[in-house]
C-alpha positions in Angstrom: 182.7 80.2 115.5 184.2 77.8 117.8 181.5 76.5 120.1 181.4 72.7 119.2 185.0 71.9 119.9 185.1 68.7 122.0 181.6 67.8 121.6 181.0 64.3 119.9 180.5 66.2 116.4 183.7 67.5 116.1 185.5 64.0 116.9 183.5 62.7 114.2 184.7 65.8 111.9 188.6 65.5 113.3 188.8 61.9 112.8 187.0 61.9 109.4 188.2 65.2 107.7 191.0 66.2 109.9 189.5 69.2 111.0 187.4 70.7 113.4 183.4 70.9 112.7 182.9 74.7 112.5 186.0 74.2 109.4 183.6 72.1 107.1 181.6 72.6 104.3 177.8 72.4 104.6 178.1 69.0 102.9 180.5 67.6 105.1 178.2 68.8 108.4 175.4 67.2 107.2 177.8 63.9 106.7 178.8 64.4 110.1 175.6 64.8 111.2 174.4 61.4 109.6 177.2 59.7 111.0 176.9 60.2 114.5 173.0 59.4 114.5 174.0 56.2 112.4 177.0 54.7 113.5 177.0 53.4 116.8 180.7 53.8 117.0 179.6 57.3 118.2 176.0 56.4 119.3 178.0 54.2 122.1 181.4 55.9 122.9 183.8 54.5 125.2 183.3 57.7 127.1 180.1 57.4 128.0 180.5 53.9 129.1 179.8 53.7 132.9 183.2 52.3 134.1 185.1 55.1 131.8 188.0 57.0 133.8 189.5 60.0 132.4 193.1 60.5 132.7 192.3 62.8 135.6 190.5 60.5 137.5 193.3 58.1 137.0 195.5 59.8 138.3 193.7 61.8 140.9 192.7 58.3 142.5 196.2 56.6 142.1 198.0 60.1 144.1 195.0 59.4 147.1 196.1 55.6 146.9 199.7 56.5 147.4 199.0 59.0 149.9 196.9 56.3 151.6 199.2 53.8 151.5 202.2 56.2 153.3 
């Protein structure tokens, strides 16, 4: 079952096991699950902070800027 891929619970399970959240042990869920309530390096991701630009944006906003500026 793959449903929680890119969801904040599997970058805690990539970056701490190296493998997706749905790959873990019970164990290692649960420690995930502690993590993200506890830590606030994932209660405040960079993401969610209100001047974040995805690389999309980024780059959807710099090719109007150069179309612009012909």
């Amino acid at each position: 079952m793959t449903k929680n891929l890119n969801t904040t619970i599997d970058k805690i399970a990539l970056s701490e096991f190296a493998i997706h959240y749905y790959q873990l042990s019970d164990n290692e869920k649960q420690w995930c699950h502690d993590e993200m309530m506890n830590n606030p390096k994932w209660l405040d991701p960079f993401w969610k902070h209100p001047d974040y630009k995805s690389e999309a944006q980024i780059i959807i906003e710099n090719k109007l800027q150069t179309e612009y500026d012909k």
